[in-house]
C-alpha positions as CSV (number, residue, x, y, z in Angstrom):
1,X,-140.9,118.5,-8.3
2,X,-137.6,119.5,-9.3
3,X,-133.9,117.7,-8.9
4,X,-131.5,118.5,-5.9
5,X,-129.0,121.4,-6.6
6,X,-125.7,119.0,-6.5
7,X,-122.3,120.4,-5.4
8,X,-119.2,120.7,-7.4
9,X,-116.2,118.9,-6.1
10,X,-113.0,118.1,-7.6
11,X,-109.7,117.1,-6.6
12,X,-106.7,118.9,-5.4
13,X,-104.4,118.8,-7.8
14,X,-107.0,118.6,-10.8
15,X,-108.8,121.3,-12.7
16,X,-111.6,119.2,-13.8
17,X,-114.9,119.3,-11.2
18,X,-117.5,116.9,-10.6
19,X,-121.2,117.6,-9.6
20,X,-122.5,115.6,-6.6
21,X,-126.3,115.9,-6.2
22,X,-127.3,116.6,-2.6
23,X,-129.5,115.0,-0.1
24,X,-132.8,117.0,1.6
25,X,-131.5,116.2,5.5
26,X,-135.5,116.5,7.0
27,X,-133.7,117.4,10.4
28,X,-131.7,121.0,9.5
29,X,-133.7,121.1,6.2
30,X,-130.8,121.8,4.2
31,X,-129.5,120.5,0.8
32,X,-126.4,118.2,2.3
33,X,-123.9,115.7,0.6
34,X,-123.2,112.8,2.4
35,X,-119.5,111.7,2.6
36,X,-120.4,108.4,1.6
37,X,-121.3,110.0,-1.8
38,X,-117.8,111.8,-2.0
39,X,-115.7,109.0,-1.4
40,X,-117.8,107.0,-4.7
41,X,-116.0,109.8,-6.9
42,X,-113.0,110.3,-4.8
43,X,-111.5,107.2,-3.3
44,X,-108.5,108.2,-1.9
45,X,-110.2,111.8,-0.4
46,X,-109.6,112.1,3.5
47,X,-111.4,115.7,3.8
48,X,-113.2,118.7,2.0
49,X,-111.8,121.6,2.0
50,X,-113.4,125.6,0.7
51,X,-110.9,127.7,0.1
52,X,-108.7,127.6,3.1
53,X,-111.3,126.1,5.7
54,X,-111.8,122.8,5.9
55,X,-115.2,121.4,6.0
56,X,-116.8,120.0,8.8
57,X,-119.1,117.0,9.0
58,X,-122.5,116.9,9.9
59,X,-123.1,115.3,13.3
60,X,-125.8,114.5,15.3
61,X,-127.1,116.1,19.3
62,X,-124.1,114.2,20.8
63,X,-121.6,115.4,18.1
64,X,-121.2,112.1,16.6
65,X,-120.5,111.6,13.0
């Protein structure tokens, strides 16, 4: 079996990342973080951001978080 790709975060004024591992969601089948796992290394983040878009959460059939 082998490990869950993780995700690199880091913080917006810092050049320094950090690798989050990422969760198999069973529903979509894809390799997610959760934004519990974020805020453990970030505290103080309110959002994720790539590049210029900002990243939305994963919600369920009624669009709930």
């Amino acid at each position: 079996m082998s490990a869950a790709p993780s995700q690199a975060f880091r913080a917006r004024l810092s050049s320094e990342t950090t690798l989050i591992p990422t969760r198999h969601d069973i529903k979509s089948g894809q390799h997610i973080v959760l934004w519990k796992d974020i805020l453990r290394c970030f505290k103080d983040a309110e959002y994720v951001r790539d590049g210029q878009e900002m990243v939305l959460f994963l919600t369920d059939d009624e669009f709930e978080e």
